[in-house]
BAPA-127906 format. One line per field, with one value per residue (C-alpha): residue in one letter; z, x negated, y negated. Coordinates in steps of 0.05 Angstrom, whole numbers. Layout:
r c(A, ...)
c3 c(Z, ...)
c1 c(X, ...)
c2 c(Y, ...)
***
This chain:
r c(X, X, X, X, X, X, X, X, X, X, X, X, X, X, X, X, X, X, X, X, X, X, X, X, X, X, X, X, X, X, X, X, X, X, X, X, X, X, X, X, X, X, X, X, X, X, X, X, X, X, X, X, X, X, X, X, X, X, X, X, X, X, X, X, X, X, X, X, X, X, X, X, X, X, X, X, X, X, X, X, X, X, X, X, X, X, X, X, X, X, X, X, X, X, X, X, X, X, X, X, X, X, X, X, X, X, X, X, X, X, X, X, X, X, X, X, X, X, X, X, X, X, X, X, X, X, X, X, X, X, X, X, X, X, X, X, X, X, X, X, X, X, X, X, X, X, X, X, X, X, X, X, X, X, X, X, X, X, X, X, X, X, X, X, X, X, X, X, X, X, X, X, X, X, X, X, X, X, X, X, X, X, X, X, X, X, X, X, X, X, X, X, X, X, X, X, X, X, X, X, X, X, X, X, X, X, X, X, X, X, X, X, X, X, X, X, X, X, X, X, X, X, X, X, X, X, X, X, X, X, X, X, X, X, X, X, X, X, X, X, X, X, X, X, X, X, X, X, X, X, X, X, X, X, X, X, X, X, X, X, X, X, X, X, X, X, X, X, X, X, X, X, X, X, X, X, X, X, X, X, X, X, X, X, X, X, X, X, X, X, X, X, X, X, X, X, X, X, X, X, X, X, X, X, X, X, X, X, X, X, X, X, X, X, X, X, X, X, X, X, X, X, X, X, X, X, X, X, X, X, X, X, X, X, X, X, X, X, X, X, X, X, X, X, X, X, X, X, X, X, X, X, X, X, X, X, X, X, X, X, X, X, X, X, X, X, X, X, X, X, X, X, X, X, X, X, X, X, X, X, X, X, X, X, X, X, X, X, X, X, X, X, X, X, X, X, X, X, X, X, X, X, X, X, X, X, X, X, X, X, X, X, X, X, X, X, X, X, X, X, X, X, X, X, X, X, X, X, X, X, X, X, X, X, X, X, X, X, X, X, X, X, X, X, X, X, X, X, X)
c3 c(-199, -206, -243, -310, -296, -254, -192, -110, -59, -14, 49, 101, 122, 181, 211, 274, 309, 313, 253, 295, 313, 384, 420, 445, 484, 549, 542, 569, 514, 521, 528, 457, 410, 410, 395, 338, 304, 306, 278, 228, 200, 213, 163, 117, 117, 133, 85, 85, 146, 169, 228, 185, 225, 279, 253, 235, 301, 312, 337, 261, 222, 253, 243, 171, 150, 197, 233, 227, 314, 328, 384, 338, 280, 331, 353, 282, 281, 330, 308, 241, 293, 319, 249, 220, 282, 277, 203, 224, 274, 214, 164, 205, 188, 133, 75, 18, -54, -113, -106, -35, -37, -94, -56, 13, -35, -65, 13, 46, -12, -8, 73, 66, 11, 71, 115, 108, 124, 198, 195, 194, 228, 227, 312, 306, 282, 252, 240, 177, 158, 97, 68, 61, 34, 42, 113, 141, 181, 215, 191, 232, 197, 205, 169, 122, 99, 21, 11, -63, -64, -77, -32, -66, -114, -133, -100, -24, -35, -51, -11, 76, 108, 113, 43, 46, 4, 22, 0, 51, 52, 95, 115, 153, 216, 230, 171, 123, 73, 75, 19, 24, 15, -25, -11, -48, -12, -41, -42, 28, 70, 67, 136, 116, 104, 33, 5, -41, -75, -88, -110, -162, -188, -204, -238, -283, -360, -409, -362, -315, -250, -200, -265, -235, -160, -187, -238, -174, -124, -180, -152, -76, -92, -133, -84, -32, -79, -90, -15, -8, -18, -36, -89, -68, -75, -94, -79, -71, -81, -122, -133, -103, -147, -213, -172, -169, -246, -261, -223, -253, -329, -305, -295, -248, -204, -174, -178, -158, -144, -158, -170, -130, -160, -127, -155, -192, -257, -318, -353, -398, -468, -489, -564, -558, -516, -447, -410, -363, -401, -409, -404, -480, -470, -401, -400, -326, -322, -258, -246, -244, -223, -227, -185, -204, -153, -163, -201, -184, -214, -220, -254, -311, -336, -372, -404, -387, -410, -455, -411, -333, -299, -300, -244, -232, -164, -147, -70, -36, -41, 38, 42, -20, -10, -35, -80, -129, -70, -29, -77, -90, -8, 9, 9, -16, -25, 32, 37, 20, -36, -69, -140, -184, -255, -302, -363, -423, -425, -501, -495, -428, -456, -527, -473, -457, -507, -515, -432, -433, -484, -456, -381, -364, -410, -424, -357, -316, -348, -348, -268, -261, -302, -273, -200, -173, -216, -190, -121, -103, -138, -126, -70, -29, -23, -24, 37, 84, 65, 85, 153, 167, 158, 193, 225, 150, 111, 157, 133, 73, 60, 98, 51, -6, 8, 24, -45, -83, -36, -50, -120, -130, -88, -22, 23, 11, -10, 42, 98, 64, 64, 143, 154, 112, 156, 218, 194, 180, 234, 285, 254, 259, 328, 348, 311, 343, 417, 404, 382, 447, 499, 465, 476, 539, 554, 521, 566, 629, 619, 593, 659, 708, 671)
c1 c(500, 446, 471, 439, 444, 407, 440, 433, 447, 460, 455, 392, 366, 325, 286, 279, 311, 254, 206, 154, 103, 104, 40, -15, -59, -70, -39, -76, -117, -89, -26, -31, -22, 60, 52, 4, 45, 109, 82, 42, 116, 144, 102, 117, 192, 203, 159, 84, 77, 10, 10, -16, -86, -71, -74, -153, -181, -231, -183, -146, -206, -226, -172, -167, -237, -264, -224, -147, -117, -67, -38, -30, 1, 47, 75, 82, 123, 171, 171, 194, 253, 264, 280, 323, 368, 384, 386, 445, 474, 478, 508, 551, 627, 611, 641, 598, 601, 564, 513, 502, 499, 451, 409, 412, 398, 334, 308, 327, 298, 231, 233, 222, 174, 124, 143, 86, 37, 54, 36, 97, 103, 145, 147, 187, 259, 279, 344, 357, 423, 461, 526, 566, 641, 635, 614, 552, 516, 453, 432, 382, 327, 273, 212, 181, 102, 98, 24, 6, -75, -92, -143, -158, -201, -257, -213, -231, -305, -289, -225, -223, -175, -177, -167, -101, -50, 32, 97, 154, 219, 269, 329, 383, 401, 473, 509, 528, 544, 483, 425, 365, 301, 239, 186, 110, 65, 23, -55, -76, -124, -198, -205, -126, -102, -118, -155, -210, -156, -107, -167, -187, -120, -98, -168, -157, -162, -114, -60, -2, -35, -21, -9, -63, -35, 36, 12, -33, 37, 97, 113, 112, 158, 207, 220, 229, 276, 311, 323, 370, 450, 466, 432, 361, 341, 268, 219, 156, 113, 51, 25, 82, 126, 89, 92, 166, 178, 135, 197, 245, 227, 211, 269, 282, 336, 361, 399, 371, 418, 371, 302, 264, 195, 167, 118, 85, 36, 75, 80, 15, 28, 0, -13, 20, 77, 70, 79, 126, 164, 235, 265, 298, 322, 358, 428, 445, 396, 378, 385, 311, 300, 235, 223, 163, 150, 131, 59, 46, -16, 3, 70, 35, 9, 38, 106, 176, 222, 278, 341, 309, 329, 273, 278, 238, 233, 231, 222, 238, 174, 167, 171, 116, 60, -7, -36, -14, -42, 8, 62, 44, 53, 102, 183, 217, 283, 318, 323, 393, 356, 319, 335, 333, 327, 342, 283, 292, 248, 229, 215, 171, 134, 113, 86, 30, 9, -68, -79, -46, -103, -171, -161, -100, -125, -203, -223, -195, -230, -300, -289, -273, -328, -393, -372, -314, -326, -404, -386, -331, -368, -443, -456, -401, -413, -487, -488, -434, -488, -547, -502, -477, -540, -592, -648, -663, -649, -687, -753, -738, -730, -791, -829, -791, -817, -888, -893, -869, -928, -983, -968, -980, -1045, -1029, -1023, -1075, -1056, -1086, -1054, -989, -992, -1010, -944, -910, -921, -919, -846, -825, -860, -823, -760, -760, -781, -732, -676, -708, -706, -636, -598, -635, -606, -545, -539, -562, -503, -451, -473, -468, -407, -386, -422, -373, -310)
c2 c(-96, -147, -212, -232, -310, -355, -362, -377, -329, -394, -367, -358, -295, -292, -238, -273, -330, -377, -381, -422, -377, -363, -394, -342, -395, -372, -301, -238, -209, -148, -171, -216, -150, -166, -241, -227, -172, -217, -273, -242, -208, -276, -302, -248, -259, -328, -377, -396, -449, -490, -442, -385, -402, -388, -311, -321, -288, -243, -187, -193, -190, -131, -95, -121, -99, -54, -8, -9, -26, 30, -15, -71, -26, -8, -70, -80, -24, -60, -128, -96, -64, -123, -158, -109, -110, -187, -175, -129, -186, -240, -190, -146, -168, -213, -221, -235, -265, -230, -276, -271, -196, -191, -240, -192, -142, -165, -193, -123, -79, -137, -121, -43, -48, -80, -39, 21, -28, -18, 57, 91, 156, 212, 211, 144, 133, 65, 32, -6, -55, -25, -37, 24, 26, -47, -52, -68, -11, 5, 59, 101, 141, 197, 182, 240, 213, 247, 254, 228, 243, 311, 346, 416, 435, 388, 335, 357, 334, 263, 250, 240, 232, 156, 168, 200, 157, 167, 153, 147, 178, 152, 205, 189, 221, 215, 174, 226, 173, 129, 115, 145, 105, 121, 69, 71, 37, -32, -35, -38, -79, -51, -17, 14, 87, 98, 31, 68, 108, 57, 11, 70, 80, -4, -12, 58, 20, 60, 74, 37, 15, 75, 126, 185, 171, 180, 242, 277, 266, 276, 348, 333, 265, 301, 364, 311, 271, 333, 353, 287, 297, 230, 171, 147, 74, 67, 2, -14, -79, -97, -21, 6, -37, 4, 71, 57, 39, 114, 141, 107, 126, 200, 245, 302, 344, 283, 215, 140, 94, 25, 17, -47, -66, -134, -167, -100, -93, -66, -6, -1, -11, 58, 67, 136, 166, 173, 243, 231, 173, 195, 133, 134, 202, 189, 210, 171, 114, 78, -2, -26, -90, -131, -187, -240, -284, -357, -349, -288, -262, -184, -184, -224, -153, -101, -82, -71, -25, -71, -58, -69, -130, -176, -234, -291, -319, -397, -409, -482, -517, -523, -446, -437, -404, -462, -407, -351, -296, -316, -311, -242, -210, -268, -248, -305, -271, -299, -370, -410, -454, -394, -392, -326, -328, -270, -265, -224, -163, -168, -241, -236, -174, -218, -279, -214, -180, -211, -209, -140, -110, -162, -157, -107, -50, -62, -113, -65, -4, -41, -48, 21, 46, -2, -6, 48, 104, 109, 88, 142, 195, 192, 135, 146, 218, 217, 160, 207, 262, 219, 204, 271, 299, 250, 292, 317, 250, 208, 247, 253, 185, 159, 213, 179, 113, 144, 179, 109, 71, 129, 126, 47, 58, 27, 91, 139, 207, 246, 191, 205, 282, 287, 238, 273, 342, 311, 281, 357, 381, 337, 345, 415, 419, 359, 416, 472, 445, 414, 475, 508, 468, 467, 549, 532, 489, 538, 600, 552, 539, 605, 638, 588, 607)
***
């Protein structure tokens, strides 16, 4: 049960035994993948510290904004592993206070909600510390991707599969007894699984950030949610954190045990009743719990419902991130001299009300409207047309910028029309010649077999 007061947990939880970063100078590049992915969660979990540059290499950024490094996501995978198991080693035979176990709590459910951004896959098992009957376990656990986007209809033309957006389910294997976990996934890095969809969805005016990714997955989610025999806890952070509070005022064949939101945009303050809102009308209502960290600049939006736990976070100020960005992806949940502060919904939600309606409800509608809405549906799909289809566009572009110069006078007309056939002309022999020593390839091989 969380705790309406402000209170301490008092105790420090550490992911790994060290929280210097472990030096890569001098390490085999190919060798440095481990290093990087440790430090980079060590960061995460453990407080900002002035080694966060040694993360700015070339190898990062790459995989940040260009393509995402399997090998890399992988190691992630086991550094994340590698936490939860001496996570298990500091809790296992404790006894805790209250406070102490709302604090573990808070840092454990703040731990999964990161976790998708190592790739999870259903080919790998992980094991995760939970207290059951009053002991702590490690729990092992199959992973079951839910797919959120939608990719029939109208749909298939505008979403890849680098567009694909999940939810994770986490089942577990042998503990009959044992929590299931539900985590939604935050925004992602640019060159991640999913980026222009989440995008889309947090900048959608007139509705809670992730609303049409929650509306497009609801039925896969809640025959998922269904399929579990015991209570499911739910989290998620940032985006994920307002995924998670959809859930929690929807209802369905099933039972959540707790509801974690970290550092997630309200519900939007709609001017009439929202579809899925059953909240009022819920017989069995699940614990939500909101935590806002430091300044962070999300949780500053939207509404909550009058009843949900609403906690602000104050880290040590050695373990602060310097900005509100880092408040927002940093956990601050498990240090001994963290202090959590419960806040009135009503009062928080009447701070909001003017930001809610300028930036949450019509700034975020102008955004989508000028720049996402005529990216994802005309330029996007008219540049992968341009791409996949180069021996035509390549022509027709050149003839393009022909016409536009013959019509201001500087390319005669009769210049332009004999490039413009010997552009078609070439292309169609270029096509005609390729798809000939293509066949001529196939029955080669088709006359060895």
């Amino acid at each position: 049960m969380p705790i309406k007061a402000t209170f301490r947990g008092g105790i420090d939880l550490n992911f790994f035994p060290q929280r210097q970063f472990e030096p890569i100078d001098g390490v085999d590049p190919e060798k440095q993948a481990p290093i990087i992915a440790r430090n980079a969660v060590r960061l995460l979990m453990m407080g900002w510290t002035e080694q966060w540059t040694e993360l700015l290499t070339s190898t990062i950024a790459h995989a940040i904004f260009v393509q995402r490094d399997h090998e890399l996501l992988r190691e992630l995978r086991f550094a994340f592993q590698q936490g939860f198991s001496e996570l298990f080693g500091q809790l296992k035979g404790k006894k805790l206070t209250d406070a102490q176990q709302e604090q573990v709590n808070l840092y454990l459910s703040n731990c999964l909600t990161l976790l998708p951004y190592s790739d999870l896959t259903p080919y790998e098992s992980i094991k995760i510390p939970q207290c059951i009957d009053g002991h702590w376990e490690l729990v092992e656990y199959q992973v079951k991707p839910i797919e959120l986007t939608e990719r029939t209809g109208w749909q298939n033309y505008f979403i890849h599969d680098r567009d694909r957006v999940f939810a994770y389910g986490l089942e577990p294997i042998f503990n009959q007894k044992a929590e299931s976990h539900l985590i939604f996934m935050g925004t992602t890095y640019p060159a991640g699984q999913g980026f222009l969809p989440q995008i889309n969805t947090d900048s959608k005016g007139f509705s809670t950030v992730g609303e049409s990714l929650y509306r497009m997955g609801r039925k896969r989610i809640h025959e998922w949610l269904s399929s579990q025999k015991n209570k499911i806890h739910v989290c998620g952070v940032s985006l994920g954190g307002s995924l998670s509070l959809l859930l929690a005022i929807d209802k369905g064949k099933y039972k959540l045990a707790r509801v974690d939101a970290l550092n997630p945009a309200g519900l939007h303050d709609a001017w009439f009743k929202r579809r899925y809102d059953y909240w009022d009308r819920l017989i069995e209502k699940p614990e939500v719990v909101v935590q806002k960290q430091g300044n962070d600049p999300v949780s500053a939006f939207g509404v909550w419902k009058d009843d949900w736990y609403i906690i602000q976070v104050i880290p040590p100020k050695d373990k602060k991130g310097p900005n509100r960005f880092c408040d927002h992806f940093l956990n601050y949940a498990g240090f001994a001299d963290t202090i959590f502060t419960y806040i009135e919904a009503e009062q928080d939600n009447a701070k909001r009300k003017t930001r809610n309606f300028w930036l949450y409800t019509l700034g975020r509608t102008l955004v989508y409207s000028l720049f996402l809405l005529p990216y994802t549906y005309a330029v996007r799909p008219w540049m992968y047309f341009l791409i996949k289809n180069w021996m035509i566009s390549i022509p027709v572009l050149e003839i393009l910028v022909g016409t536009c110069l013959a019509f201001v006078g500087i390319l005669p007309a009769l210049s332009f029309l004999s490039i413009a056939g010997g552009l078609f002309a070439s292309a169609l022999i270029f096509s005609y010649f390729f798809l000939i020593n293509t066949a001529q390839i196939l029955l080669s091989k088709m006359m060895n077999l």
